[in-house]
N, CA, C and O atoms as a Tinker XYZ file with bonds, in Angstrom:
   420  protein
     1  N    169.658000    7.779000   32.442000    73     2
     2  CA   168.304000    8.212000   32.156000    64     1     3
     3  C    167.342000    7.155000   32.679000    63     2     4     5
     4  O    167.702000    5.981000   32.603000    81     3
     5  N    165.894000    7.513000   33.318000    73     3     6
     6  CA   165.252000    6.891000   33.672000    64     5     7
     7  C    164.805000    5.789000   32.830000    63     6     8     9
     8  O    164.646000    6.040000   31.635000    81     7
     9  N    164.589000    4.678000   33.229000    73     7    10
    10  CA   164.371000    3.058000   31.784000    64     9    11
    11  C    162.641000    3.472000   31.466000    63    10    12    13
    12  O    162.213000    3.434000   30.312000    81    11
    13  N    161.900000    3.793000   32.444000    73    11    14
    14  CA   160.892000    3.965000   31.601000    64    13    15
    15  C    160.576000    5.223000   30.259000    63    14    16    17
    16  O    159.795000    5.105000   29.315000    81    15
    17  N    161.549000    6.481000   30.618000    73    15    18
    18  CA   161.037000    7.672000   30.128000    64    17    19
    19  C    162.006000    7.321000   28.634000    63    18    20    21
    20  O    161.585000    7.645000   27.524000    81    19
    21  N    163.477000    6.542000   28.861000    73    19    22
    22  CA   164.123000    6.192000   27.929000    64    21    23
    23  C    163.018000    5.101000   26.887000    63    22    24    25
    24  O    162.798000    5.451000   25.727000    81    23
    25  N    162.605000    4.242000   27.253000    73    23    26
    26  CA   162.014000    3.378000   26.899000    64    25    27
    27  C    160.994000    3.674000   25.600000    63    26    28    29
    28  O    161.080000    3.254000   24.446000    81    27
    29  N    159.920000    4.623000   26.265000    73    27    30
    30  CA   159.309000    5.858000   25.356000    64    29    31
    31  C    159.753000    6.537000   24.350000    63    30    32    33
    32  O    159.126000    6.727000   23.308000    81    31
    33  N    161.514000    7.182000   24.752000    73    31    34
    34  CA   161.850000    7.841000   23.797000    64    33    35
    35  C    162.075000    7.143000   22.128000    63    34    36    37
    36  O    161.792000    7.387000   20.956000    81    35
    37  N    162.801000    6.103000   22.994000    73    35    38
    38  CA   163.247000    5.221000   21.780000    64    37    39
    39  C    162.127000    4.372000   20.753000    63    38    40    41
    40  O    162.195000    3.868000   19.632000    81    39
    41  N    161.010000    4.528000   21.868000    73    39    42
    42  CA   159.798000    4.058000   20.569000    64    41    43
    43  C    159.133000    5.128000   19.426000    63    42    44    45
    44  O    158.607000    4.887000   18.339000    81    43
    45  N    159.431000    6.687000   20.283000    73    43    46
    46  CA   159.366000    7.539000   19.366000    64    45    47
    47  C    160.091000    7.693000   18.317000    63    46    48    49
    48  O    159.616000    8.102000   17.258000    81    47
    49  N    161.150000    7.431000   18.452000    73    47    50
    50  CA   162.071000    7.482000   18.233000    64    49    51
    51  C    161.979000    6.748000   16.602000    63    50    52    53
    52  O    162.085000    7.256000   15.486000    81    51
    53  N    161.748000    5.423000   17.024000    73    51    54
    54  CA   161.329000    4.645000   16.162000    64    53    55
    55  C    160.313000    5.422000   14.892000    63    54    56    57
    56  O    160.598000    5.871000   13.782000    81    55
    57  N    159.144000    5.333000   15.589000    73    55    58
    58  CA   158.210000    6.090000   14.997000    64    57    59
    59  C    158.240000    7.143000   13.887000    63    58    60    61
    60  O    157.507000    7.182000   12.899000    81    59
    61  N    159.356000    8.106000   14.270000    73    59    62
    62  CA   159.407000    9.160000   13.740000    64    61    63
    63  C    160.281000    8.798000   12.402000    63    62    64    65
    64  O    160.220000    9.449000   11.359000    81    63
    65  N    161.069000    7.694000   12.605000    73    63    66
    66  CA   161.982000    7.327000   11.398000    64    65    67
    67  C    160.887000    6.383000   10.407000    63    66    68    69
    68  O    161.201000    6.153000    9.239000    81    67
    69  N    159.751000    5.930000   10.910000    73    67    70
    70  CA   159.122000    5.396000    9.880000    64    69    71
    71  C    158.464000    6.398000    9.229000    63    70    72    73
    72  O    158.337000    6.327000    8.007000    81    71
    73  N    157.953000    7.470000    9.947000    73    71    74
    74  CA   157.132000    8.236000    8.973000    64    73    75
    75  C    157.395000    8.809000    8.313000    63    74    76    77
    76  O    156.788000    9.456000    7.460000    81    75
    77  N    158.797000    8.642000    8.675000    73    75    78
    78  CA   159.525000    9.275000    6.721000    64    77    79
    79  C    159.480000    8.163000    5.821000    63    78    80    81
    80  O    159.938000    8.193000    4.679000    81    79
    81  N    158.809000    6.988000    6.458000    73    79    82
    82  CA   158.569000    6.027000    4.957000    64    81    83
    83  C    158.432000    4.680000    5.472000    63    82    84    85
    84  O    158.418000    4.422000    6.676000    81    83
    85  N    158.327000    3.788000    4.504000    73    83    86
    86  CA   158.157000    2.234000    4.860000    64    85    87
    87  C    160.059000    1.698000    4.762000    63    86    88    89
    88  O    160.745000    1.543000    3.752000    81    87
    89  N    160.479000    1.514000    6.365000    73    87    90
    90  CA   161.622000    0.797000    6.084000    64    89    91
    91  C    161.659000   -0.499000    6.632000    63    90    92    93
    92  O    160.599000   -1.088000    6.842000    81    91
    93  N    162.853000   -1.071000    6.914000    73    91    94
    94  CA   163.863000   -2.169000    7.690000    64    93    95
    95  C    164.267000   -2.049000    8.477000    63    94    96    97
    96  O    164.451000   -0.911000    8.908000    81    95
    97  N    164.668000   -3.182000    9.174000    73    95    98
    98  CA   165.293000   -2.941000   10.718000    64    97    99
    99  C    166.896000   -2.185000   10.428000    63    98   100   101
   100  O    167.188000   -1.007000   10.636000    81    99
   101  N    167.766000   -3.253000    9.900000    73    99   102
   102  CA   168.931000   -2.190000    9.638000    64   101   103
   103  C    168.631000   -1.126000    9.215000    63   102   104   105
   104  O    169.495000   -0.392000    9.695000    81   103
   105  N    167.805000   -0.362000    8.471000    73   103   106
   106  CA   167.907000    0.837000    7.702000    64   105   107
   107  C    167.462000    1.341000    9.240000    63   106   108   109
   108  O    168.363000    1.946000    9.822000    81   107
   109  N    166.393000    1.206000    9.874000    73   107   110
   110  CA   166.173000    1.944000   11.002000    64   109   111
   111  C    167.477000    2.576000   12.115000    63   110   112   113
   112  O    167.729000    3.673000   12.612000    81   111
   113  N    168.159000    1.053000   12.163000    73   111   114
   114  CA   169.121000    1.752000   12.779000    64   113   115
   115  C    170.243000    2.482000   12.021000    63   114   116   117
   116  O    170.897000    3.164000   12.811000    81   115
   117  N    170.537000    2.539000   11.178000    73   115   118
   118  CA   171.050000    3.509000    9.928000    64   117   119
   119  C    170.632000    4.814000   10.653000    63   118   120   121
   120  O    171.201000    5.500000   11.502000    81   119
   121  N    169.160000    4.941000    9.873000    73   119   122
   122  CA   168.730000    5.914000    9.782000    64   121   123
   123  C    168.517000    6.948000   10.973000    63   122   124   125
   124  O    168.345000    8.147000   10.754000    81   123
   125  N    168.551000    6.145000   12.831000    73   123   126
   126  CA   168.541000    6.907000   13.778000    64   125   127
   127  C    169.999000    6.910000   14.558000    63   126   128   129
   128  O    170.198000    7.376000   15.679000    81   127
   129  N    171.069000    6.212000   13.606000    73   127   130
   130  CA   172.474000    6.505000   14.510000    64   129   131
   131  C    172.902000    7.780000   14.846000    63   130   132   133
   132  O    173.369000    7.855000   15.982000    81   131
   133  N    172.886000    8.632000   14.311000    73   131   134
   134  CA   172.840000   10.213000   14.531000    64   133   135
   135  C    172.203000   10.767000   15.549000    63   134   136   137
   136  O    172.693000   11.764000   16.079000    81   135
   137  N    171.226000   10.326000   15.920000    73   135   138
   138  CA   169.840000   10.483000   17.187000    64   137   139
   139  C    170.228000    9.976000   18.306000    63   138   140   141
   140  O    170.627000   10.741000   19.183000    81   139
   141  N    170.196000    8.568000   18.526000    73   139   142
   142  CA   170.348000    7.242000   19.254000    64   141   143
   143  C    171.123000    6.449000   19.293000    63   142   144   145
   144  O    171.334000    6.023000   18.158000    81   143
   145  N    171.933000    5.800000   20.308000    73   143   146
   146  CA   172.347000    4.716000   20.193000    64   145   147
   147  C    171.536000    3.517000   20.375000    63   146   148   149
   148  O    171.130000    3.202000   21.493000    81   147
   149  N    171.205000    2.631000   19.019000    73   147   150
   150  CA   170.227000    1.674000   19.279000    64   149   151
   151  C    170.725000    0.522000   18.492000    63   150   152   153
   152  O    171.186000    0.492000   17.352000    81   151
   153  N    170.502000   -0.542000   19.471000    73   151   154
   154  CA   171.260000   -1.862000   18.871000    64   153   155
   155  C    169.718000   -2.697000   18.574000    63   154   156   157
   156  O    168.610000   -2.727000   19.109000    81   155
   157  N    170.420000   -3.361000   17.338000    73   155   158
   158  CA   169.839000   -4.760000   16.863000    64   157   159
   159  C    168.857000   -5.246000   18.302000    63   158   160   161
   160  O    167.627000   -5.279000   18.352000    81   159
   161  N    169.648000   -5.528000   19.195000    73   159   162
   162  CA   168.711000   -6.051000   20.398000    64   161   163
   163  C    167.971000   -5.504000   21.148000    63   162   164   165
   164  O    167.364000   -6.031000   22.080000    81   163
   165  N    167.940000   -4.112000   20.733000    73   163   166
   166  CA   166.900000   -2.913000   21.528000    64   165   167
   167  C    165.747000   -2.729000   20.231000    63   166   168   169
   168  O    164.523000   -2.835000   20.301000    81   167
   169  N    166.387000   -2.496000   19.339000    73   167   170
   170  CA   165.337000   -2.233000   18.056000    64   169   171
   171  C    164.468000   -3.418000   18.092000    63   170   172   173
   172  O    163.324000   -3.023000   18.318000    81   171
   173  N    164.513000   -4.991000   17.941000    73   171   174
   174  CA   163.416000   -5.831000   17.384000    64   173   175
   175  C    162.232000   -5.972000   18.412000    63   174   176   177
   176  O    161.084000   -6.285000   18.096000    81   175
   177  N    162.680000   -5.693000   19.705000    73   175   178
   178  CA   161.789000   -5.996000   20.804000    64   177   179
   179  C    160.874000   -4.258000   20.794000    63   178   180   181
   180  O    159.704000   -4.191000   21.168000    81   179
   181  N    161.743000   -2.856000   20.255000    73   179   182
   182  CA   160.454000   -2.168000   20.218000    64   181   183
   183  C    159.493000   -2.441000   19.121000    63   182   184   185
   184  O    158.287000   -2.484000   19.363000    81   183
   185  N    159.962000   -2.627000   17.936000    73   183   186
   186  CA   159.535000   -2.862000   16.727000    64   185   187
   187  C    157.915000   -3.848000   17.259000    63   186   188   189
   188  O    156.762000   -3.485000   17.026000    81   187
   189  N    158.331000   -5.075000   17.971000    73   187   190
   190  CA   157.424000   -5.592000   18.216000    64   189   191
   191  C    156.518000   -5.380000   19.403000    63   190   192   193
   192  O    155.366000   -5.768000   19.593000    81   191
   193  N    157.354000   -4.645000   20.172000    73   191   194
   194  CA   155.816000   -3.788000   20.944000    64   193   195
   195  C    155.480000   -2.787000   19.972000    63   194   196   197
   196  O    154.295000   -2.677000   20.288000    81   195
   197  N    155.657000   -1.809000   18.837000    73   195   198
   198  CA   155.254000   -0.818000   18.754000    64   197   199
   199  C    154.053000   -1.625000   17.018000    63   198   200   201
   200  O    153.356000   -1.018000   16.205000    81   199
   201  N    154.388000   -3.244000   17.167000    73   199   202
   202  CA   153.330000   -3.653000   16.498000    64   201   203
   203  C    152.022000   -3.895000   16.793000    63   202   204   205
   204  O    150.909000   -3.784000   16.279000    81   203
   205  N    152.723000   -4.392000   18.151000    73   203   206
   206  CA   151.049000   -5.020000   18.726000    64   205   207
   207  C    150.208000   -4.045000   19.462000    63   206   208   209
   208  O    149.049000   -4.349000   19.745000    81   207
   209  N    150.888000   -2.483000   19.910000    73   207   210
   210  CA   150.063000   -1.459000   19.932000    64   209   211
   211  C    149.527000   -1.125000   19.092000    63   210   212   213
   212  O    148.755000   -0.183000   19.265000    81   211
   213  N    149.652000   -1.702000   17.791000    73   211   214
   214  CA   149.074000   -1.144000   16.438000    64   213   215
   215  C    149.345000    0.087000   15.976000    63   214   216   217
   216  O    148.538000    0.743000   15.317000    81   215
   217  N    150.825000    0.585000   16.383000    73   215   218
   218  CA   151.487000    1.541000   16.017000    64   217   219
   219  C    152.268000    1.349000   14.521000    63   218   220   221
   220  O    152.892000    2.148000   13.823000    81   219
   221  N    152.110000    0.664000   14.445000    73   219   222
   222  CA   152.977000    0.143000   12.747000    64   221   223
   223  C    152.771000   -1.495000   12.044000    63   222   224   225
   224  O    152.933000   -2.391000   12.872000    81   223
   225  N    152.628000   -1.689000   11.439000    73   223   226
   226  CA   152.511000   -2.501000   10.209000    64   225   227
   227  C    153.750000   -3.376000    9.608000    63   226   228   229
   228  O    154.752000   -2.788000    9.200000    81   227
   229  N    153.636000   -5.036000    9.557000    73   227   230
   230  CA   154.888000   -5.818000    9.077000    64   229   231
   231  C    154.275000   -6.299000    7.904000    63   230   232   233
   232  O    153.115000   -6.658000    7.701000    81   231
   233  N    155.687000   -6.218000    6.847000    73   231   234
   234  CA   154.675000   -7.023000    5.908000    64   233   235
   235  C    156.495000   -8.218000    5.321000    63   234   236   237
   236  O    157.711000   -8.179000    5.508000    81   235
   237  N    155.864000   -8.749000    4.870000    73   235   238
   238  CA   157.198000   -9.458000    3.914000    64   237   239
   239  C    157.521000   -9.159000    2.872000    63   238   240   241
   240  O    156.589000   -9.096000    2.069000    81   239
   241  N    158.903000   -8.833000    2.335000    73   239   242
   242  CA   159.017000   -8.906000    0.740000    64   241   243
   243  C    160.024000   -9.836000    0.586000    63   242   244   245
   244  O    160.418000  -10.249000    1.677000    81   243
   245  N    160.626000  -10.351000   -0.435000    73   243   246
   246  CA   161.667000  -10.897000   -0.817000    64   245   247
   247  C    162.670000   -9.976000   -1.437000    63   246   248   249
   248  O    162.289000   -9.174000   -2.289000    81   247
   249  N    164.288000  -10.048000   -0.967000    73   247   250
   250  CA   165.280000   -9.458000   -1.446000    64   249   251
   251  C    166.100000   -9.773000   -1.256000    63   250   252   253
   252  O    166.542000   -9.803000   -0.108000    81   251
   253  N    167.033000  -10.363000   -2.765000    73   251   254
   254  CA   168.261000  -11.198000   -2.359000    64   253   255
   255  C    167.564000  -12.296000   -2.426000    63   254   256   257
   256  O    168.071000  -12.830000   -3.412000    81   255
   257  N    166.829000  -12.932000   -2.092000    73   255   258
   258  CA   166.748000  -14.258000   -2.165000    64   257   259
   259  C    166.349000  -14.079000   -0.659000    63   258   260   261
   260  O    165.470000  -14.929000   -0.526000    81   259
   261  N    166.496000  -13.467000    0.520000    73   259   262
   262  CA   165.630000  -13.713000    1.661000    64   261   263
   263  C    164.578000  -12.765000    1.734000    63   262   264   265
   264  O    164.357000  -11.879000    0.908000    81   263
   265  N    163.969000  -12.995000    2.730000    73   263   266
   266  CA   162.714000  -12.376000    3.653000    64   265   267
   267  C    163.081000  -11.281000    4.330000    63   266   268   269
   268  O    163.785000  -11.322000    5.339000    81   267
   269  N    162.706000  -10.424000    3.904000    73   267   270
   270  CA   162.780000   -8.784000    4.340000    64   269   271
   271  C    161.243000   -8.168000    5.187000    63   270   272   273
   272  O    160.199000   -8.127000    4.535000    81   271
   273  N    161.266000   -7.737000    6.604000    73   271   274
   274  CA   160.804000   -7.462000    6.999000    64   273   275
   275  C    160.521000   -6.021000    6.644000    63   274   276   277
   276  O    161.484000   -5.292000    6.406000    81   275
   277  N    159.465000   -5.608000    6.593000    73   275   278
   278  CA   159.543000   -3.876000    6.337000    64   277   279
   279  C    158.094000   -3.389000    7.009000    63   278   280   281
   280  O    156.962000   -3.703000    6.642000    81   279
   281  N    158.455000   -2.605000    8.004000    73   279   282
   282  CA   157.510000   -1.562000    8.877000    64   281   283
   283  C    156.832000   -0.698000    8.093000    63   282   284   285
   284  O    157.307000   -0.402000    6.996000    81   283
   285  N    155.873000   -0.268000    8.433000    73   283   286
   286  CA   155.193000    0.987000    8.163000    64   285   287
   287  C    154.338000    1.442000    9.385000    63   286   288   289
   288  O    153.595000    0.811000   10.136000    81   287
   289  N    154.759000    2.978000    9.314000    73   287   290
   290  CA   153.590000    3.194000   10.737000    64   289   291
   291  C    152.525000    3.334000   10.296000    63   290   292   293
   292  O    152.349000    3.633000    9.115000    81   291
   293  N    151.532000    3.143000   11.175000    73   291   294
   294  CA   149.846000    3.381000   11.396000    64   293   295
   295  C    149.443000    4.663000   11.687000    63   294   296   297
   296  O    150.124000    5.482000   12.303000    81   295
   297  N    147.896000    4.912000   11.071000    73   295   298
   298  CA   147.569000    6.122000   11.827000    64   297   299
   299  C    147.253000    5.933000   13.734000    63   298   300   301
   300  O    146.446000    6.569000   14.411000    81   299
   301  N    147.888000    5.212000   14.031000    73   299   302
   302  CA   147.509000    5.225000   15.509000    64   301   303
   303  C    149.269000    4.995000   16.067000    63   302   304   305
   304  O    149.456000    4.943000   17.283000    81   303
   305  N    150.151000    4.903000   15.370000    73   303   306
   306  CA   151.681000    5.342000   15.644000    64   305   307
   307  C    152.070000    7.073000   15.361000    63   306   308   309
   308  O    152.981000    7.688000   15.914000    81   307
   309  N    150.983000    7.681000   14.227000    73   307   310
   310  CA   151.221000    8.843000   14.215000    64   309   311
   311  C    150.733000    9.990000   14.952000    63   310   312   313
   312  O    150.971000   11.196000   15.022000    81   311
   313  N    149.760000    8.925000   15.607000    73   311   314
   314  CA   148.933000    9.696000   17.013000    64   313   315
   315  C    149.305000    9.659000   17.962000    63   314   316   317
   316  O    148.831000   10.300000   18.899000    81   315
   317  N    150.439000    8.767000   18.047000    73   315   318
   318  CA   151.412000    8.520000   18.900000    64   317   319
   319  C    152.019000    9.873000   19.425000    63   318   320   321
   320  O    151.759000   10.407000   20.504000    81   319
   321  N    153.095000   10.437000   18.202000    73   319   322
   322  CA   153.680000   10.908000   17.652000    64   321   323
   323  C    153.303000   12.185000   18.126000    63   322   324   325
   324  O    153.945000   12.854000   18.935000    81   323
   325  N    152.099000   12.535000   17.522000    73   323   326
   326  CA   151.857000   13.851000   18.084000    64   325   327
   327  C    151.198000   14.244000   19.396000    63   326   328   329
   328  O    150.912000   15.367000   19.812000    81   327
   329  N    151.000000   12.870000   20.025000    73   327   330
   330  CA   150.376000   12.945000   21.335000    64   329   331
   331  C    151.913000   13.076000   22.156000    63   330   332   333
   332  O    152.034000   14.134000   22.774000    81   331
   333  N    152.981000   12.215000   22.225000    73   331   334
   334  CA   154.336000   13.152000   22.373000    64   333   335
   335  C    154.664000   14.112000   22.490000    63   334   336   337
   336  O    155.190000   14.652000   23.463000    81   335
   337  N    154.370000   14.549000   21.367000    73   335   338
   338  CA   155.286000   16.491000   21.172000    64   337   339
   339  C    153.928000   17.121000   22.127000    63   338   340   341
   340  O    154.197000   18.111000   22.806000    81   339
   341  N    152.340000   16.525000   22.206000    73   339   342
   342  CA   152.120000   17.895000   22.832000    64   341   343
   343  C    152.318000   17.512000   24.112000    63   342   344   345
   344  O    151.878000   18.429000   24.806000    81   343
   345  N    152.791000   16.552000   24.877000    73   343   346
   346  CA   153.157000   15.635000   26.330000    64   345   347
   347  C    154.616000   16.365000   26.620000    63   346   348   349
   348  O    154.800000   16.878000   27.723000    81   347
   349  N    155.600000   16.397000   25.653000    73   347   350
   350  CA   156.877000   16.968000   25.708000    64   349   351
   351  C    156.885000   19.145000   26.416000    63   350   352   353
   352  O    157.611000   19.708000   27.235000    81   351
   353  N    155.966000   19.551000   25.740000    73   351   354
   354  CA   155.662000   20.923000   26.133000    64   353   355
   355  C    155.577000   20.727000   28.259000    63   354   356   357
   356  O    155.976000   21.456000   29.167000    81   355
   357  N    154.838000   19.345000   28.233000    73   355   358
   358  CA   154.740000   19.869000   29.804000    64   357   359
   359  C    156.440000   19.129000   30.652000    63   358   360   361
   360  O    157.002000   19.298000   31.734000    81   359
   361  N    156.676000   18.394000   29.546000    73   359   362
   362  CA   157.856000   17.660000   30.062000    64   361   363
   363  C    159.241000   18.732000   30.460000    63   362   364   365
   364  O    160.060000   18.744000   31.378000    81   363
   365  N    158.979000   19.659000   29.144000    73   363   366
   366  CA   160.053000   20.819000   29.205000    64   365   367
   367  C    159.805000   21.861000   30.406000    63   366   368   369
   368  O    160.744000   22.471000   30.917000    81   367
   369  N    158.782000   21.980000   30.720000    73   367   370
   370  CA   158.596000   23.222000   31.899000    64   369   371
   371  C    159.062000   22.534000   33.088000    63   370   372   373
   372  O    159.870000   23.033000   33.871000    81   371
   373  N    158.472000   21.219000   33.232000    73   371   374
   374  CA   159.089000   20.377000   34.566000    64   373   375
   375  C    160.689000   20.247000   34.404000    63   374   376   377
   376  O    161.333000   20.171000   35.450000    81   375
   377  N    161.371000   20.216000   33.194000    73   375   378
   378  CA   163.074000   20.026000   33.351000    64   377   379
   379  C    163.385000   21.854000   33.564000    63   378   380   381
   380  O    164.212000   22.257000   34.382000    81   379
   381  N    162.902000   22.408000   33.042000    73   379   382
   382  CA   163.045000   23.800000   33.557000    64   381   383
   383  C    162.883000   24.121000   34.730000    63   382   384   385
   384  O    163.734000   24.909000   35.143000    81   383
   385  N    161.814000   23.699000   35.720000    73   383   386
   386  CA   161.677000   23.721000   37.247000    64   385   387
   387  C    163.010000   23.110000   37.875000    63   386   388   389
   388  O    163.670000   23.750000   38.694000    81   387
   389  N    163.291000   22.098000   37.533000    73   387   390
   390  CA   164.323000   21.340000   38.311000    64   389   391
   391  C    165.324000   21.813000   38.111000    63   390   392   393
   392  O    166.153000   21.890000   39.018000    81   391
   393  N    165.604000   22.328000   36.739000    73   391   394
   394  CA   166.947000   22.984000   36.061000    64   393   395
   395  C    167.522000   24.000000   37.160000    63   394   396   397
   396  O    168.682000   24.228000   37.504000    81   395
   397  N    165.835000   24.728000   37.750000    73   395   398
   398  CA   166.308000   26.132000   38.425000    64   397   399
   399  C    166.244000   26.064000   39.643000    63   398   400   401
   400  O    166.757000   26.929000   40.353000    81   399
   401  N    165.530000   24.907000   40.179000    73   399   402
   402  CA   166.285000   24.523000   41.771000    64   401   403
   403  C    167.539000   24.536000   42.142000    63   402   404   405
   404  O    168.171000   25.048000   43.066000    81   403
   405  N    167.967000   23.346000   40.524000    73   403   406
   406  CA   169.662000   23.074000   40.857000    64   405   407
   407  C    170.426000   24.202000   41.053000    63   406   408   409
   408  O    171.169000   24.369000   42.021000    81   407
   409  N    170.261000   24.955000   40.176000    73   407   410
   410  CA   171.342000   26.394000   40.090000    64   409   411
   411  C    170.946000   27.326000   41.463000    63   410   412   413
   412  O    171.501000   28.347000   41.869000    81   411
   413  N    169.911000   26.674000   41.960000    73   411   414
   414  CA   170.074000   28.089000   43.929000    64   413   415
   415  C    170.899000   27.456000   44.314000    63   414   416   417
   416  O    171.749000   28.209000   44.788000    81   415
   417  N    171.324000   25.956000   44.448000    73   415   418
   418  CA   172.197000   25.203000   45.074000    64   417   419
   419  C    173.748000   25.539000   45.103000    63   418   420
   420  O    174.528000   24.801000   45.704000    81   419
């Protein structure tokens, strides 16, 4: 898959698992193994672009006795979000064009 269009997905990706709530990095990847394959070393580097777009929110808590990072998205990660799905409508007609080149072949 292309690294930029992948790149995107996986920040949606992201996205969409926070707005079911305020989590963690492990829980994130928990929560999108079913979806994605996304490692520890792919997750912290979107996490922190998808902060400094001001797509989501870090805060600290304590648990266990350490420092727990925990996300929350922004209303400008959820605009994200739906600026996606309506970007995806034109994405699908273009894989449908190509879909039906391939098959004259």
């Amino acid at each position: 898959m292309n690294t930029q269009l992948k790149k995107g997905i996986l920040d949606v990706c992201v996205l969409a698992v926070l707005n079911h709530g305020e989590s963690y990095g492990y829980k994130i990847l928990k929560d999108s193994a079913d979806l994605i394959d996304l490692s520890e070393s792919t997750l912290y580097p979107i996490l922190r672009r998808l902060e400094a777009g001001n797509c989501l929110t870090v805060r600290s808590v304590e648990h266990e006795g350490r420092l727990r990072k925990m996300y929350t998205i922004t209303d400008e990660g959820k605009a994200q979000l739906t600026d996606f799905l309506s970007d995806w409508s034109e994405v699908e007609r273009i894989y449908s064009y190509i879909k039906e080149s391939v098959e004259f072949d």
